[in-house]
C-alpha positions as CSV (number, residue, x, y, z in Angstrom):
1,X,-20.8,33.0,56.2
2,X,-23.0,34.6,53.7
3,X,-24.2,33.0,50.4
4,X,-22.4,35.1,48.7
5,X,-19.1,34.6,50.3
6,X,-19.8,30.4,50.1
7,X,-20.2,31.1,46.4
8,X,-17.1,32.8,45.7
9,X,-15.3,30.5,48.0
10,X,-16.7,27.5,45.8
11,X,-15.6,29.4,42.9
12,X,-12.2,29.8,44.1
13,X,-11.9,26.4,45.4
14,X,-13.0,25.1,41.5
15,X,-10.3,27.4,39.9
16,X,-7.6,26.1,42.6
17,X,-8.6,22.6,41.8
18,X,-8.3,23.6,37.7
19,X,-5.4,25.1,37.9
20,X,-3.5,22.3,40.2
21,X,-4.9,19.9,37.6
22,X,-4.0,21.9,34.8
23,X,0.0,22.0,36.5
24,X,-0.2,18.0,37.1
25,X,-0.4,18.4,41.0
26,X,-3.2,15.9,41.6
27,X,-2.1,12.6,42.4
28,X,-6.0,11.4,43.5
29,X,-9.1,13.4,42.2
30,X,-12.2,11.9,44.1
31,X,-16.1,12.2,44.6
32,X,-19.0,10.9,46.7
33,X,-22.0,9.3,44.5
34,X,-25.1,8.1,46.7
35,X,-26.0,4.8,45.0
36,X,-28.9,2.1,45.7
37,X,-26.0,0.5,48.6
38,X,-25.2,4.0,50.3
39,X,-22.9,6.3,49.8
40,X,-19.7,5.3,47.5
41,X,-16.5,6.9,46.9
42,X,-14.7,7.2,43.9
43,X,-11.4,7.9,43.1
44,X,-8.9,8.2,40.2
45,X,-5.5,8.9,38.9
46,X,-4.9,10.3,35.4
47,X,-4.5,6.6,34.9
48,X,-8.0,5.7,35.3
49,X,-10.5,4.5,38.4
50,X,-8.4,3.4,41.2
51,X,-10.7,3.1,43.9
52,X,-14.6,2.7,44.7
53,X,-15.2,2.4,48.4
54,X,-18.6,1.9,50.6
55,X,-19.1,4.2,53.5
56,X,-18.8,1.3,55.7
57,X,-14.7,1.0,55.0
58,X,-14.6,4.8,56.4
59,X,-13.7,7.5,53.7
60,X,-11.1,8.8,55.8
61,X,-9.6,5.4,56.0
62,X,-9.3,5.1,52.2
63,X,-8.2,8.7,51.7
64,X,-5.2,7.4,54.0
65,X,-4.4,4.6,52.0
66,X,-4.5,6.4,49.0
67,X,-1.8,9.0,50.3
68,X,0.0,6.2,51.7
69,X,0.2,4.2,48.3
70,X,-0.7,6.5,45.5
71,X,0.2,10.1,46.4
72,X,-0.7,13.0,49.3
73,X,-1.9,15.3,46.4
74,X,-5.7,14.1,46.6
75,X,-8.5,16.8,46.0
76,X,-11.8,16.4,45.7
77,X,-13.3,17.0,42.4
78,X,-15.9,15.5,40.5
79,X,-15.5,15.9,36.8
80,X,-12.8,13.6,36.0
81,X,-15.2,11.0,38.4
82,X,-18.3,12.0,36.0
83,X,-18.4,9.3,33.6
84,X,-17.5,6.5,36.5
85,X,-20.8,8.4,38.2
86,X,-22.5,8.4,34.8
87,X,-22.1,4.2,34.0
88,X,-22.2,3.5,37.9
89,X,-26.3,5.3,38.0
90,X,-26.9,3.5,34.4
91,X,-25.6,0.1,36.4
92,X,-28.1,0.9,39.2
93,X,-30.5,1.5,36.9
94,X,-30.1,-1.2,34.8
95,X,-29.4,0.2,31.3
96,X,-25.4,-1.1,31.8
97,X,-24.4,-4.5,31.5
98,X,-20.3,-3.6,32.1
99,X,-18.2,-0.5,32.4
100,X,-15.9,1.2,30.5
101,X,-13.3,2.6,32.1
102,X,-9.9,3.6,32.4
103,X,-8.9,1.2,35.4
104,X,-6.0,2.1,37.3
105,X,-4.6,-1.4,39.1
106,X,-1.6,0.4,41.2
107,X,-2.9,-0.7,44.5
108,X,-2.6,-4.7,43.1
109,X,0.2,-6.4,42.4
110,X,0.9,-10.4,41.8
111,X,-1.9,-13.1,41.8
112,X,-4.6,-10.4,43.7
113,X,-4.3,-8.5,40.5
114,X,-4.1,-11.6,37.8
115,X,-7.5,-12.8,39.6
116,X,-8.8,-9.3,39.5
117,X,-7.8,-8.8,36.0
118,X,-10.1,-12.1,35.3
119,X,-13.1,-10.8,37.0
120,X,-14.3,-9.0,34.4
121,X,-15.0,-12.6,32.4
122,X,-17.4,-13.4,34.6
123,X,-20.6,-12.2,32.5
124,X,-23.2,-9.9,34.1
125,X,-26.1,-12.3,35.6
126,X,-23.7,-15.0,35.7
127,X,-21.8,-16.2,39.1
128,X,-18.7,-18.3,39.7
129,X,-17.4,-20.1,42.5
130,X,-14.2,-19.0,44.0
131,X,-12.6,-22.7,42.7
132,X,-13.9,-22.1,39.4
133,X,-11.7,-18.4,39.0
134,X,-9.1,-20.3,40.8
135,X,-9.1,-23.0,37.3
136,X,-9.7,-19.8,35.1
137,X,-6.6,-18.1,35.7
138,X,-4.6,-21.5,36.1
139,X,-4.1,-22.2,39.3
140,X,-7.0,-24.9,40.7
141,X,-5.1,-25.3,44.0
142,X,-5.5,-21.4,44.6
143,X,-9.1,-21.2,46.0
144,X,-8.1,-19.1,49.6
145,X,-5.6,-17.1,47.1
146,X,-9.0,-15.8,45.1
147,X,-10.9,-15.1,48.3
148,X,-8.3,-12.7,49.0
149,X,-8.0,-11.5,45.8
150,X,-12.0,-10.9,45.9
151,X,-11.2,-9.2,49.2
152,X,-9.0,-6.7,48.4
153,X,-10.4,-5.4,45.3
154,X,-10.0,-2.0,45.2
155,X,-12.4,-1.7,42.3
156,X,-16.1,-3.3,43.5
157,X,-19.1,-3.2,41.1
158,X,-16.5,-2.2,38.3
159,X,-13.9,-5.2,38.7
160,X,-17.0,-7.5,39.4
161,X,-16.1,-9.5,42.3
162,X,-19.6,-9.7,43.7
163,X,-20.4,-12.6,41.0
164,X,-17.9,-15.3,42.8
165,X,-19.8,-17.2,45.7
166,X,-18.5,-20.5,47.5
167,X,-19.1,-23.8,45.8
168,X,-22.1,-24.4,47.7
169,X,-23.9,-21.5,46.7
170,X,-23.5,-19.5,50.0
171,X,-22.5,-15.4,49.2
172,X,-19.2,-15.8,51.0
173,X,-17.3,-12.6,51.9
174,X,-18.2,-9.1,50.1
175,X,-16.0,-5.7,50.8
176,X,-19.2,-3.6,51.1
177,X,-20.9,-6.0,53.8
178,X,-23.0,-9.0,52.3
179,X,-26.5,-6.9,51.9
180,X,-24.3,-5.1,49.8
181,X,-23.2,-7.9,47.7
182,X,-27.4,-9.7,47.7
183,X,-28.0,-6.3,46.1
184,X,-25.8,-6.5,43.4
185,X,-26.6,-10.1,42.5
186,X,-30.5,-9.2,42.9
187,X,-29.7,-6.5,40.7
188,X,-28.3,-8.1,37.8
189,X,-30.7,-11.0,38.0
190,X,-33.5,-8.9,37.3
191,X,-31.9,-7.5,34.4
192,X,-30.7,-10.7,33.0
């Protein structure tokens, strides 16, 4: 295919993806953004950010969720991702200290989402053990119950599950792979 004909295929895809958005035909708009810990995907609903996922989880994979649990409608495009891309590089770069977003929390429900909800408390440079979230949001007893919570959080680096570690110190568990999650807390470290 000629340059030419890649342009104006480009072109036609952008006015396709306008137009669709324009008609409320997007269920998931979503974009790749290489980052210091590989390659992440984000994704969003008019809601807000409903996803960030590390290439390790399998794009494909989380694209199938996402029409499983959010909608089939998903398209990639990148400007209603460009502010998520915007505070994610200042994060990386260390000019951002927390995120303001619209957060869509669709894919959580019940005591996953209450801990997730809390995450955000934690302060940037700061940690807490997985017992210590389990007192914040009420429930002492619920230590495994945060794990999970930690686990399944759709929204890493933004809902900042990285800063709870096990009461001994130790990284536990981390979605994007524990590298991933020494990166993070390196990161904020340095900045703090």
């Amino acid at each position: 295919m000629s340059e030419l004909a890649m342009h104006e295929m480009n072109l036609l895809a952008q006015k396709l993806a306008e137009r669709a958005a324009a008609e409320g035909l997007i269920d998931v708009s979503y974009r790749l953004l290489d980052s210091p810990l590989g390659q992440l995907m984000l994704a969003s609903t008019e809601r807000g950010m409903v996803r960030v996922a590390f290439a390790a989880e399998g794009f494909d994979a989380v694209l199938g969720v996402l029409a499983d649990k959010v909608g089939v409608r998903i398209l990639h495009r990148a400007a209603p991702l460009d502010d998520a891309a915007t505070q994610l590089d200042e994060y990386f770069a260390h000019w951002r200290t927390h995120f303001d977003l619209g957060l869509d929390h669709q894919l959580s429900s019940g005591y996953r989402l209450e801990v997730q909800l809390a995450l955000p408390k934690i302060e940037y440079g700061h940690t807490m053990s997985y017992k210590e979230m389990a007192a914040l949001t009420g429930r002492p007893a619920a230590v495994r119950a945060v794990g999970t919570a930690c686990a399944t959080n759709p929204l890493p680096i933004i809902v900042p599950c990285h800063r709870v570690l096990r009461s001994d110190g130790s990284l536990g568990g981390y979605l994007g792979g524990l590298e991933a999650k020494r990166v993070l807390l390196d990161l904020e470290k340095a900045s703090s």
